[in-house]
VEXZA-153414 format. One record per residue (C-alpha): x, y, z; residue number from 1. Coordinates in nm, 4 decimals. Each point is the difference from the previous one (the first is absolute). Layout:
// residues N
((X,Y,Z),NUM),
...
***
This chain:
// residues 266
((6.6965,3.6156,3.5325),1),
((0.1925,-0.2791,0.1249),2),
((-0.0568,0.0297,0.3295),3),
((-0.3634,0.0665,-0.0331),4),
((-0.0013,-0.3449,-0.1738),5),
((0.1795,-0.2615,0.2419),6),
((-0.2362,0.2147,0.2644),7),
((-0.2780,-0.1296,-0.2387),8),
((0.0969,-0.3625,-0.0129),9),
((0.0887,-0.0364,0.3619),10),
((-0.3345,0.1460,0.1038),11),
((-0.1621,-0.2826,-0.2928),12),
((0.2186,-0.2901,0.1796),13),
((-0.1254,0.0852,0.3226),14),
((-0.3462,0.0554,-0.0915),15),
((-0.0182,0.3715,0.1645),16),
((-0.2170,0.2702,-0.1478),17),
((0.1525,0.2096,-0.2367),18),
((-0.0905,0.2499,-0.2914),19),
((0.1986,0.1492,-0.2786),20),
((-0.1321,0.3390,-0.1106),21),
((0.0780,0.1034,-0.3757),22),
((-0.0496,0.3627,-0.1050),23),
((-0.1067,-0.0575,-0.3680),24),
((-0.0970,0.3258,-0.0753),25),
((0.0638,0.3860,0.0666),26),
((0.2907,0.1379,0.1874),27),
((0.2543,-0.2452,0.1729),28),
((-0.1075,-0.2677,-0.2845),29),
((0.1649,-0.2778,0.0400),30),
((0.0552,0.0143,0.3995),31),
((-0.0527,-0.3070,0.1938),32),
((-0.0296,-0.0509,0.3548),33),
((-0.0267,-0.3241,0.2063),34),
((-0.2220,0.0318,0.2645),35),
((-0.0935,-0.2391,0.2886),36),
((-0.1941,0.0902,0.3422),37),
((0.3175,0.1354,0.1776),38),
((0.2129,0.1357,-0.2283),39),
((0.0418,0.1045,-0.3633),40),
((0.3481,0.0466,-0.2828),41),
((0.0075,0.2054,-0.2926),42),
((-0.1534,0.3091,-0.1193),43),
((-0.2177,0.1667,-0.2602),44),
((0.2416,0.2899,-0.0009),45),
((-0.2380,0.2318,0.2813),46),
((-0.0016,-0.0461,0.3254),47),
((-0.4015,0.1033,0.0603),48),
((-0.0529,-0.2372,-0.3307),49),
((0.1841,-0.2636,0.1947),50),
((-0.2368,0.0340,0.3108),51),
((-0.2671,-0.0266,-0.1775),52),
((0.0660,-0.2919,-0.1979),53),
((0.1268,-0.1868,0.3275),54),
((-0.3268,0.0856,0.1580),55),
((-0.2057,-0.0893,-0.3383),56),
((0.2217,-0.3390,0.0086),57),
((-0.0481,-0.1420,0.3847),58),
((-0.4004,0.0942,-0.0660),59),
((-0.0275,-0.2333,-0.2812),60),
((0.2535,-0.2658,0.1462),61),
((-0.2281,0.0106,0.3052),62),
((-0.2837,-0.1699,-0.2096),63),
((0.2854,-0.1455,-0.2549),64),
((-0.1285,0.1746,-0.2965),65),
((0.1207,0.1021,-0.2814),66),
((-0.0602,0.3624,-0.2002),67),
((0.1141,0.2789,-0.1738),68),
((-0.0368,0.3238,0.1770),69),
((-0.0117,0.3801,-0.0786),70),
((0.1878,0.2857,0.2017),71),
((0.0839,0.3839,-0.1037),72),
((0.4459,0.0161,-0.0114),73),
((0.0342,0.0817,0.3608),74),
((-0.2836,-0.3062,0.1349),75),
((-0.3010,0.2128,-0.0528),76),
((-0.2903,-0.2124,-0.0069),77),
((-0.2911,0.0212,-0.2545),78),
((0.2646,0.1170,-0.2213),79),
((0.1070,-0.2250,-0.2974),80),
((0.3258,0.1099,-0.1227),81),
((0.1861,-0.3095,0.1255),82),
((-0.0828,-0.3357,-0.0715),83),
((0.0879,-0.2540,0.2591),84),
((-0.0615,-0.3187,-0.0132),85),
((0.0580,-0.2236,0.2736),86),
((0.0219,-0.3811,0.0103),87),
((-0.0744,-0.1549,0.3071),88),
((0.1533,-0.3445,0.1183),89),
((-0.2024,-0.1322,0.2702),90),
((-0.3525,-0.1816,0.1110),91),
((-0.2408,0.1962,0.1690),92),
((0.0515,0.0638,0.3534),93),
((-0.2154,-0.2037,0.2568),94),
((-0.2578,0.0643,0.2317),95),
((-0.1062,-0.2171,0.2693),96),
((-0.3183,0.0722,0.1825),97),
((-0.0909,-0.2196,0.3160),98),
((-0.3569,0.0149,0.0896),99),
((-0.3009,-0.0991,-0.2467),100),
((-0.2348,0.2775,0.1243),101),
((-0.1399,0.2663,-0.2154),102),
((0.2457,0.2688,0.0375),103),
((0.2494,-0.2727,-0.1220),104),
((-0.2705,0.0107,-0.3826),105),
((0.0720,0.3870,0.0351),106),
((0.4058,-0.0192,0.0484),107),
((0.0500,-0.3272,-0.2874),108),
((-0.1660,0.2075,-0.2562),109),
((0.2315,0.3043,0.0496),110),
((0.3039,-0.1719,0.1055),111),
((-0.0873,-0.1697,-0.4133),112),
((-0.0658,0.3501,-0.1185),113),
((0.3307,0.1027,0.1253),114),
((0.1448,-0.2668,-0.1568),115),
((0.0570,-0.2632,0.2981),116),
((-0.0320,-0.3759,-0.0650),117),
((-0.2713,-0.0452,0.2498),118),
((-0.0082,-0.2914,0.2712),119),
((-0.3023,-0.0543,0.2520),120),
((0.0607,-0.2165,0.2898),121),
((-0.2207,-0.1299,0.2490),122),
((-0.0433,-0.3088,0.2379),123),
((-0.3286,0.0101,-0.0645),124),
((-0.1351,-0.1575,-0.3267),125),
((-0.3359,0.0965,0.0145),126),
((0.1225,0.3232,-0.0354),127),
((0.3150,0.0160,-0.1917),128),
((-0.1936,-0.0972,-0.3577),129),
((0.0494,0.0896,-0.3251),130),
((-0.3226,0.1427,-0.0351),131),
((0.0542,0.2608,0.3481),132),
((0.3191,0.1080,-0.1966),133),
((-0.0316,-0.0232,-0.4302),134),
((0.2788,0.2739,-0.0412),135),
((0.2829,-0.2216,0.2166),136),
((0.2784,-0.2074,-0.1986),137),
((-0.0626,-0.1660,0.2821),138),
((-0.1781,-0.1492,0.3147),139),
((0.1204,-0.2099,0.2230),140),
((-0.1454,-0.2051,0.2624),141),
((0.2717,-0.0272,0.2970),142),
((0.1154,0.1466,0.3273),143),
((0.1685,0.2979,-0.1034),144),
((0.3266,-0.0231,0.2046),145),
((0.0528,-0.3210,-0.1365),146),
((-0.0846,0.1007,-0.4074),147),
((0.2601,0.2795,0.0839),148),
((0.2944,-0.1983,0.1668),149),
((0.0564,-0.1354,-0.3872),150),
((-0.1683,0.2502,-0.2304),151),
((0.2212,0.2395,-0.1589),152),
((0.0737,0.3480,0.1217),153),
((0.2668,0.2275,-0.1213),154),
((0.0219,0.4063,0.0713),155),
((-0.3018,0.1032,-0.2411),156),
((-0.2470,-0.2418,0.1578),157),
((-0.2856,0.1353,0.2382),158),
((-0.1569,-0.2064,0.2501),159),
((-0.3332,0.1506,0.1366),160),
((-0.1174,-0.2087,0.3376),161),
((-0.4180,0.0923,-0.0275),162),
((-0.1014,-0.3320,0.2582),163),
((-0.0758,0.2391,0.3249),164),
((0.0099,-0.3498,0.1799),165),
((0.3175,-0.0733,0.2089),166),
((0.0639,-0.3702,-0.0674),167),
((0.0407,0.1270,-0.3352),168),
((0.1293,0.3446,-0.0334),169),
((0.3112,-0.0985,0.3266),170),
((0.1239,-0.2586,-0.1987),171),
((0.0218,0.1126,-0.3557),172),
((0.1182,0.3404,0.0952),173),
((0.3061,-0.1606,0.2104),174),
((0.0566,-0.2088,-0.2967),175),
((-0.0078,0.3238,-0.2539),176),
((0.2699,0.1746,0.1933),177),
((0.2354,-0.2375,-0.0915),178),
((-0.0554,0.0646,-0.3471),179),
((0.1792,0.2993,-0.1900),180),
((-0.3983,0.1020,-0.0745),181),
((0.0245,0.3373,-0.1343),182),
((-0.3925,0.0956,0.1841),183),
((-0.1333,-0.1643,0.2959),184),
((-0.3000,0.1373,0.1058),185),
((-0.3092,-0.1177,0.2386),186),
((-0.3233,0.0690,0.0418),187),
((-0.1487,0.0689,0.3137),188),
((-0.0439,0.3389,0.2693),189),
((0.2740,0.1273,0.1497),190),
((-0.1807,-0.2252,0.3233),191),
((0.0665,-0.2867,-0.2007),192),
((0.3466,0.0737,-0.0968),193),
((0.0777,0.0348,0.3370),194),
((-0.0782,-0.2736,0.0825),195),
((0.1286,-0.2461,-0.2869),196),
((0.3518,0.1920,0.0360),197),
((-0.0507,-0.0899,0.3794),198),
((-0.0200,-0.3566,-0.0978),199),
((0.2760,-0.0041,-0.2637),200),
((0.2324,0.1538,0.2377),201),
((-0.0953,-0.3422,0.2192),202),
((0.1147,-0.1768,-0.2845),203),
((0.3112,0.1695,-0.0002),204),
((-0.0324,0.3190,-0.2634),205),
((0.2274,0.2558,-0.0014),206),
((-0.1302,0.3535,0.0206),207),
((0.2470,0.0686,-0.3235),208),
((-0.2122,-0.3240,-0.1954),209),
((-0.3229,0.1863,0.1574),210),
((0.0621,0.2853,-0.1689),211),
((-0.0221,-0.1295,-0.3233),212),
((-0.3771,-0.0923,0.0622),213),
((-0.2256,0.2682,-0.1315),214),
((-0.3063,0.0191,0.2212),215),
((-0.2207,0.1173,-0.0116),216),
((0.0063,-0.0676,-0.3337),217),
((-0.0235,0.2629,-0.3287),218),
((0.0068,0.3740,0.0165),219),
((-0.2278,0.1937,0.1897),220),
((-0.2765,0.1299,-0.2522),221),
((-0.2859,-0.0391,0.2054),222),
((-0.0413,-0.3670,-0.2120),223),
((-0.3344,-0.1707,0.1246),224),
((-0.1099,-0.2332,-0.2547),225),
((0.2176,-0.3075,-0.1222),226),
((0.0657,0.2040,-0.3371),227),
((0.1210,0.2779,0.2002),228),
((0.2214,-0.1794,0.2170),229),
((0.1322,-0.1515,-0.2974),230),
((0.0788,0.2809,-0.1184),231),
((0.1427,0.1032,0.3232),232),
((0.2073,-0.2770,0.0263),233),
((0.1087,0.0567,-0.3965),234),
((0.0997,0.3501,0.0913),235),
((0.2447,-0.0979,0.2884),236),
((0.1618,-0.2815,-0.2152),237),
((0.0890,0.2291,-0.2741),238),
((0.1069,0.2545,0.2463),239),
((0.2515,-0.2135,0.1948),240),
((0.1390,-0.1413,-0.3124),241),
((0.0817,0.3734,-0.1562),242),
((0.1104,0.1819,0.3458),243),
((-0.2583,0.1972,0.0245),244),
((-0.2250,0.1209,0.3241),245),
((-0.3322,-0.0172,-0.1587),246),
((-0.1192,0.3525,0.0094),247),
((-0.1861,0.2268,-0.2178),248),
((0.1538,0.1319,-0.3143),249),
((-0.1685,0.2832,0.0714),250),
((0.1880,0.0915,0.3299),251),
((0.3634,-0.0622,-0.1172),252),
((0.1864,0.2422,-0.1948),253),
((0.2671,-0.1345,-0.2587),254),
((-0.0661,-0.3021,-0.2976),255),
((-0.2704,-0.2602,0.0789),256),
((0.2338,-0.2706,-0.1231),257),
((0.2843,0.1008,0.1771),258),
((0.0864,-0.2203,0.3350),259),
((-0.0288,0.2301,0.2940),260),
((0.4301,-0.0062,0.0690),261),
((0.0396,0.1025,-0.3736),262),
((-0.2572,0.2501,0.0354),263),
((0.1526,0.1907,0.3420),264),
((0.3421,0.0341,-0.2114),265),
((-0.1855,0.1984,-0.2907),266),
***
C-alpha cells in the first residue's frame, strides 16, 4: 500500500495521468491497483481480474473519467460479481484537428463523443467559426504549425492534419513530429501522401519521424461520407492506442479484449 501511494503522489506532483482502482465489492474486496498508461502495481488477488481492471482503468483514464465497474471473479464482462470502482486523475485527452472543412464537423463530434477536448484550427476565419463547428471546446483561427509549436501535447493527444493543401498540411505535420503525439494522421490519397512525405523529407524528415504519420488516414472500411470517415479515423485511434490490428472479431480466435501478444500465449 505504501508504495502504491508515493506512486500516487508523484504521478499528482507531476501532473501525469493516473487511476487508482478499488475493488469494493465481491471477491478480492479490498484490492487496489494503481494504474497509469504504461504500467500498473498491486493486485485484486487474480491475475485475469487484474487484466481486466487494468484494461477497464486506461479506458476511462483515456477520457479521465471516473466510474464504478462490474466484472465476473476471473474479468468476465457483463458479469457483476466484482465491484470496481476506479478514480481517474487526469483532464481529458486532446485532439487537434487542422483543417475547417466538413470532414473536420464529422471527426470534432466523435473525437467529443470519445471523450477528446476538441480543438479546430484553421488560417482561414471565414471558415474556422463557431457556428461550422458547435460541438468543439474550441476553434481557433491561426496557421496551424504555429498554434501547435506552443499548444500542449503529451502521449494521449491526437493530432488529425484534414487541410489536403500543402502550405498547410508540410508545415504542421513537420511541426507534429516533434511532439510525443500519441496519433498523427493525414488526410489525403496515397498520391497525396507521396507527395507531402516527398516534401517533408526536403525539409529534412526522417523516414523513422515519417512513420509515425498515419496516411492515409483511419481504417479501411470502405468510409465515404464525412461521418464515415470519422468513424474511420475513430476506429484507427482507438486501435493504435490498445495494440490492436483492426480486424474483425469475427475472424480471430481467442478473447476480444485481449491484445493480440497476450492472446498468441493462450
Amino acid at each position: 500500500m505504501g508504495e502504491l501511494l508515493d506512486r500516487w503522489r508523484r504521478a499528482l506532483e507531476r501532473e501525469e495521468p493516473v487511476a487508482v482502482a478499488t475493488v469494493v465489492d465481491g471477491p478480492g474486496r479490498g484490492g487496489k491497483l494503481l494504474v497509469t498508461p504504461e504500467e500498473h502495481i498491486g493486485t485484486a488477488g487474480d491475475p485475469d481480474l487484474d487484466r481486466a481492471i487494468v484494461e477497464a482503468a486506461r479506458g476511462l483514464l483515456e477520457g479521465g473519467r471516473t466510474e464504478m465497474v462490474h466484472l465476473g471473479p476471473r474479468g468476465q464482462r457483463r458479469m457483476d460479481d466484482v465491484s470496481v470502482f476506479i478514480q481517474s486523475f487526469a483532464p481529458p485527452p486532446r485532439m487537434y484537428v487542422f483543417g475547417a472543412i466538413d470532414f473536420a464537423s464529422a471527426v470534432a463530434r466523435i473525437g467529443k463523443f470519445l471523450g477528446y477536448r476538441v480543438t479546430v484550427c484553421d488560417a482561414r476565419p471565414v471558415f474556422a467559426t463557431r457556428e461550422r463547428f458547435p460541438t468543439a471546446d474550441e476553434v481557433v483561427v491561426a496557421w496551424p504549425d504555429e498554434f501547435i509549436k506552443t499548444a500542449p501535447v503529451d502521449r494521449r493527444t491526437v493530432i488529425c492534419v484534414l487541410t489536403h493543401d500543402p502550405k498547410f498540411d508540410v508545415p504542421v505535420l513537420k511541426e507534429a513530429l516533434k511532439t510525443e503525439a500519441g496519433y498523427i494522421g493525414a488526410m489525403g490519397s496515397r498520391r497525396t501522401h507521396e507527395k507531402r512525405a516527398a516534401r517533408l523529407r526536403e525539409e529534412g524528415v526522417s523516414e523513422e519521424e515519417m512513420a509515425r504519420i498515419s496516411s492515409p488516414i483511419g481504417l479501411d472500411i470502405g468510409a465515404r461520407t464525412p461521418e464515415e470517415t470519422a468513424v474511420a479515423i475513430a476506429a484507427e485511434i482507438i486501435a493504435l492506442r490498445t495494440g490492436h490490428p483492426g480486424g474483425r472479431l469475427a475472424e480471430r480466435s481467442g478473447p476480444i479484449h485481449a491484445r493480440p501478444a497476450e492472446e498468441a500465449r493462450r
